[in-house]
C-alpha positions as CSV (number, residue, x, y, z in Angstrom):
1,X,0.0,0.0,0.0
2,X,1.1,3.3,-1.1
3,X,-1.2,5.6,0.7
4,X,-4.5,5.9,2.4
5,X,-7.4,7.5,0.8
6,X,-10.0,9.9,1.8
7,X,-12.0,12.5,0.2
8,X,-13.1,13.5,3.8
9,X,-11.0,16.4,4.7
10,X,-6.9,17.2,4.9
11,X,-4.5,20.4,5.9
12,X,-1.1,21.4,5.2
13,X,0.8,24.4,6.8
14,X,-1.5,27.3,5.5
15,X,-5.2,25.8,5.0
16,X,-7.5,22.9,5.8
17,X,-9.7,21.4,3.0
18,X,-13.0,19.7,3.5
19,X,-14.9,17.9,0.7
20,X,-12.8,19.2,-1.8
21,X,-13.5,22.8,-0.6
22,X,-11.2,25.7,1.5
23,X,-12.7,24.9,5.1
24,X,-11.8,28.3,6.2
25,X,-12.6,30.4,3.2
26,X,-16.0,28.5,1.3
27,X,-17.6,27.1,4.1
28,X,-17.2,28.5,7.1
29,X,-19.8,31.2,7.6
30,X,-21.5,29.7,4.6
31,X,-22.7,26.0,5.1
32,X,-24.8,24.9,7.8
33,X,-23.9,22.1,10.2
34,X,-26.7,20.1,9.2
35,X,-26.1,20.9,5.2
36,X,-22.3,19.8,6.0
37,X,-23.5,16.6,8.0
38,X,-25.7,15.5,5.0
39,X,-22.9,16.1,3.0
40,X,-20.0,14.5,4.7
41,X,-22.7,10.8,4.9
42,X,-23.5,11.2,1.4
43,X,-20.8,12.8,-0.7
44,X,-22.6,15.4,-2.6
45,X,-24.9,18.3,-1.2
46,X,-28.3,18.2,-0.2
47,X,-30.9,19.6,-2.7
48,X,-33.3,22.0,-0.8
49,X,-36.1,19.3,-0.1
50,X,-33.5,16.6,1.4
51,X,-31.8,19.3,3.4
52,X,-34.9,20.2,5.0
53,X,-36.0,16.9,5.7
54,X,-32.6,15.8,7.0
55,X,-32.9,19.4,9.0
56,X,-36.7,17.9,10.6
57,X,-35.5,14.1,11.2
58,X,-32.5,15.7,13.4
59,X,-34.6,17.8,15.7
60,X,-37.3,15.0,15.5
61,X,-34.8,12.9,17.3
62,X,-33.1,15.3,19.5
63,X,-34.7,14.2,22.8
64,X,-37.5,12.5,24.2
65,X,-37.4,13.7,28.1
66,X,-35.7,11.3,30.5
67,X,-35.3,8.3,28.4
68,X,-32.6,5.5,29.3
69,X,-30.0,7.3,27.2
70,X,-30.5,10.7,29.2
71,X,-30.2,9.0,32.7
72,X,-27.1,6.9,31.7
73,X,-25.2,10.4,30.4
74,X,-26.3,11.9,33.8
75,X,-25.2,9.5,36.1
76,X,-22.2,8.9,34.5
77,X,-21.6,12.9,35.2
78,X,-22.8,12.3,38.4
79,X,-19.4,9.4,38.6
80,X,-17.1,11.6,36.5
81,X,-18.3,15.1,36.2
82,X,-14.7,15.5,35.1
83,X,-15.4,13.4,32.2
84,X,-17.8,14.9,29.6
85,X,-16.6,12.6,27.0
86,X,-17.8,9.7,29.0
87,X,-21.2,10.9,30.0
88,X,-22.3,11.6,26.4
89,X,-20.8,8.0,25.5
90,X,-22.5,6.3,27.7
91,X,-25.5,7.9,26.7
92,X,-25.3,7.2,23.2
93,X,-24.4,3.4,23.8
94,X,-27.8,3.1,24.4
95,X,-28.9,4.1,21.5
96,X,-30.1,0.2,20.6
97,X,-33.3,-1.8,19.8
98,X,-35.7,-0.4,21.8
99,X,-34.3,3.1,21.9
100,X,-33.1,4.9,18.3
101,X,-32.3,2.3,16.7
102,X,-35.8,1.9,15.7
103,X,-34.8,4.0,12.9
104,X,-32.2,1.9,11.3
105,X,-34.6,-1.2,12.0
106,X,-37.7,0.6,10.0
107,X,-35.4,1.7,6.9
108,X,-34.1,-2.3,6.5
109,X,-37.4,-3.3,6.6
110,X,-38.8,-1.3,4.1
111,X,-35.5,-1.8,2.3
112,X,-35.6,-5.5,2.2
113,X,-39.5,-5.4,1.4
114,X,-38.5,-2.9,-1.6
115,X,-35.0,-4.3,-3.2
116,X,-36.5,-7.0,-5.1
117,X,-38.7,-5.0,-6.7
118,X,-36.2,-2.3,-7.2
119,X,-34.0,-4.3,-8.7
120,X,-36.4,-5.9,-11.2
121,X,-38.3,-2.1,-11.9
122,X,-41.3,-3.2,-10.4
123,X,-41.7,-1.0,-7.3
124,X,-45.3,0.3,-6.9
125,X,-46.9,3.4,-8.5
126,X,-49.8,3.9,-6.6
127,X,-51.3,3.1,-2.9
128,X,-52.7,-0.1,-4.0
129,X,-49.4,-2.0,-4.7
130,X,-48.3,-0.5,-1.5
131,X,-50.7,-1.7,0.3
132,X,-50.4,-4.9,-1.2
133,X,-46.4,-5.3,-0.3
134,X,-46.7,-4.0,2.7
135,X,-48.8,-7.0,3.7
136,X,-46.7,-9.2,2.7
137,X,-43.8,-7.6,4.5
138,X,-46.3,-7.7,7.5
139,X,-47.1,-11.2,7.4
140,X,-43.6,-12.3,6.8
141,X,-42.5,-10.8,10.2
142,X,-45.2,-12.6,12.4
143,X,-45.1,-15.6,10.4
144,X,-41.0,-15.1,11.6
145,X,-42.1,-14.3,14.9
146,X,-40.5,-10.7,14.4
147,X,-42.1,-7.1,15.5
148,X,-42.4,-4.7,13.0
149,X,-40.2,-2.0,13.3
150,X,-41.8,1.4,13.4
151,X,-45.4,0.4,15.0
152,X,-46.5,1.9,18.2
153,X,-45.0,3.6,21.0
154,X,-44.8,3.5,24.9
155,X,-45.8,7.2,25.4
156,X,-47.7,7.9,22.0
157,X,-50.7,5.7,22.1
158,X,-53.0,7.2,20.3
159,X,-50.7,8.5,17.8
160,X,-46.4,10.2,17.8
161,X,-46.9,14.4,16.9
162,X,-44.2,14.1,15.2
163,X,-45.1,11.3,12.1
164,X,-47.7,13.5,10.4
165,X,-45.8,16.6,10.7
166,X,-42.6,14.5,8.7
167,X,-44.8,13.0,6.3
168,X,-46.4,16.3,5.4
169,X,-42.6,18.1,5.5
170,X,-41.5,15.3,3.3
171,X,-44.4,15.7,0.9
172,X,-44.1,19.3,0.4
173,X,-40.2,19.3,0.1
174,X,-40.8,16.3,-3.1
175,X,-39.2,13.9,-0.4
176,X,-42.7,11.5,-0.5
177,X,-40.8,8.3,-2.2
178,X,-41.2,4.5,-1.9
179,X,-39.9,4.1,1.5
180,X,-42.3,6.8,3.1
181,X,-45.1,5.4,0.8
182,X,-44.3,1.8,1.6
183,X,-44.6,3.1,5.6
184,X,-47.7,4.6,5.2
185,X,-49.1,1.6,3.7
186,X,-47.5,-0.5,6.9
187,X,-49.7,1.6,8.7
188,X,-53.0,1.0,6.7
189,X,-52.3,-2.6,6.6
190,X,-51.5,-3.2,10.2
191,X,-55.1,-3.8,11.8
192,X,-55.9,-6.5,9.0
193,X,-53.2,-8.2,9.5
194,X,-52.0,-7.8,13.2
195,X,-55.8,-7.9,14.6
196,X,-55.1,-4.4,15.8
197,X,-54.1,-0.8,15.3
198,X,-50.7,0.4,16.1
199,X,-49.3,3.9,14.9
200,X,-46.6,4.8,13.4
201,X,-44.1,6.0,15.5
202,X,-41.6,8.9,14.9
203,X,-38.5,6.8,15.3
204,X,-39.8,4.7,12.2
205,X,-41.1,7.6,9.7
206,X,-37.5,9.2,10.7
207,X,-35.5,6.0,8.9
208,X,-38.0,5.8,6.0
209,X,-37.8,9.9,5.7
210,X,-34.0,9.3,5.6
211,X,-33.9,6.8,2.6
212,X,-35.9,8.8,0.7
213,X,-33.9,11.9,1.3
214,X,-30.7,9.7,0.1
215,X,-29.3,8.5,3.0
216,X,-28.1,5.0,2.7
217,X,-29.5,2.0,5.3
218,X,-26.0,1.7,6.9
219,X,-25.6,5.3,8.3
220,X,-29.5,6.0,9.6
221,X,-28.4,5.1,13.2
222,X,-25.7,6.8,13.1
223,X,-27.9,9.8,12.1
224,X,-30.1,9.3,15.1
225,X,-27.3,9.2,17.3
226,X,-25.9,13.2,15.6
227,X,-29.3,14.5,16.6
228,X,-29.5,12.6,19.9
229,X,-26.0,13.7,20.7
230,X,-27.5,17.3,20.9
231,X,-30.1,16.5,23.3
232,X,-27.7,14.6,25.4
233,X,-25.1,17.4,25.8
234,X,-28.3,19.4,26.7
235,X,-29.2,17.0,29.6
236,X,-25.6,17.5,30.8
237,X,-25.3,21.1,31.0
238,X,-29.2,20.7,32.5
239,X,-27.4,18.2,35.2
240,X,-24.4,20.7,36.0
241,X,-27.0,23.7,36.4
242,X,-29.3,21.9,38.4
243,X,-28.4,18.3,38.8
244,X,-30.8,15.6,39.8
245,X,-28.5,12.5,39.5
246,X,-27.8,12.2,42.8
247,X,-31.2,12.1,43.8
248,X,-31.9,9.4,41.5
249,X,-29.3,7.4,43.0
250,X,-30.1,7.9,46.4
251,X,-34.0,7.1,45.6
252,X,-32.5,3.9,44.2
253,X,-30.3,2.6,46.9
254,X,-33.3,3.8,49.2
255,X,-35.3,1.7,47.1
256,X,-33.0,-1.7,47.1
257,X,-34.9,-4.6,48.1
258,X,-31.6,-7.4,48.8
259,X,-33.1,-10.5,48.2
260,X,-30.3,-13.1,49.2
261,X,-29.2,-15.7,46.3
262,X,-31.1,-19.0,46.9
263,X,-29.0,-21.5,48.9
């Protein structure tokens, strides 16, 4: 090997280039952090539409109160409150299954379900053949004995605020494609198949919003983990202003039941 490749970013003595452009002189001041995040994932800029859906998905994942992730950042403060580094790691090591990874987990879906029919230039035109894939997809996760990603929510029974606001973003910025249509149709689909309604949660319209907007399968958690990484440094300069770690330690070593280990 003769070198190691990267269109990312290099510097020399006088300048620093990014994406092929003078960091300093043509984008700072210039390009937006989100614009340069979209562009840095994907290699080329964001049209307007994908920029502004990108923009929505990030603050649609920012934070959701004091979820898992938050308390893990804040009692790791709590530990270290040297260590800022290793409060917003731990919180976004959560980020898994049941918390933002939802996102990756709905865009594979849909991917999986769609491939084929990409491949073959068969992908539906209208809500009909959505529907009628989306059942499938459907009934090939129970028959599996898998959960759907993107159904239902913990909090958001009756339905997550932020789903019809992305779909409606989407749709206005010409972001509407397979994968948000394909989700949509999960969601129609759902009570015939499942015996009952679920809604769509935001986690899930989020992944299928970001494979419409361009953003391959491989990167969406990382995506939920940039916006979530906002939120998280704002629960840590929340928990030096006015921290309530140590309470929630205290109420849980108040709260210890020691049940010995059977003999």
């Amino acid at each position: 090997m003769t070198g190691y490749p990267t269109s990312i970013g290099t510097c020399d003595a006088t300048s620093i280039t990014l994406l092929g452009q003078d960091l300093a002189g043509d984008l700072m001041g210039k390009v937006g952090f989100t614009e340069l995040s979209y562009w840095l994932l994907t290699m080329h800029r964001p049209s307007p539409g994908q920029l502004r859906v990108f923009e929505a998905v990030l603050v649609a994942l920012a934070d959701h109160g004091f979820t898992p992730t938050a308390i893990a950042a804040r009692l790791t403060l709590l530990s270290a409150p040297e260590s800022i580094q290793g409060a917003l790691a731990a919180g976004l090591l959560g980020g898994g299954s049941r918390y933002l990874g939802v996102t990756e987990d709905c865009g594979r879906f849909l991917d999986e379900a769609l491939a084929p029919l990409r491949e073959r230039g068969e992908v539906p035109t209208d809500d009909t053949g959505f529907d009628e894939l989306a059942r499938r997809a459907v009934q090939a996760q129970r028959a599996a004995g898998r959960y759907v990603p993107g159904l239902g929510h913990p909090v958001h029974k009756d339905g997550d605020p932020r789903t019809p606001v992305l779909l409606a973003i989407a749709d206005e910025s010409g972001q509407r494609g397979p994968y948000l249509r394909l989700f949509e149709a999960v969601g129609r689909v759902t009570p015939e198949v499942l015996g009952r309604a679920l809604p769509l949660n935001g986690a899930g319209v989020c992944g299928a919003a970001l494979c419409d907007a361009g953003i391959e399968v491989t990167m969406l958690r990382g995506v939920a983990l940039l916006a979530r990484t906002a939120g998280l440094l704002g629960h840590l300069a929340e928990e030096i202003r006015r921290p309530i770690g140590q309470d929630v330690y205290h109420q849980v070593d108040r709260a210890t039941d020691y049940i010995p280990p059977a003999s």
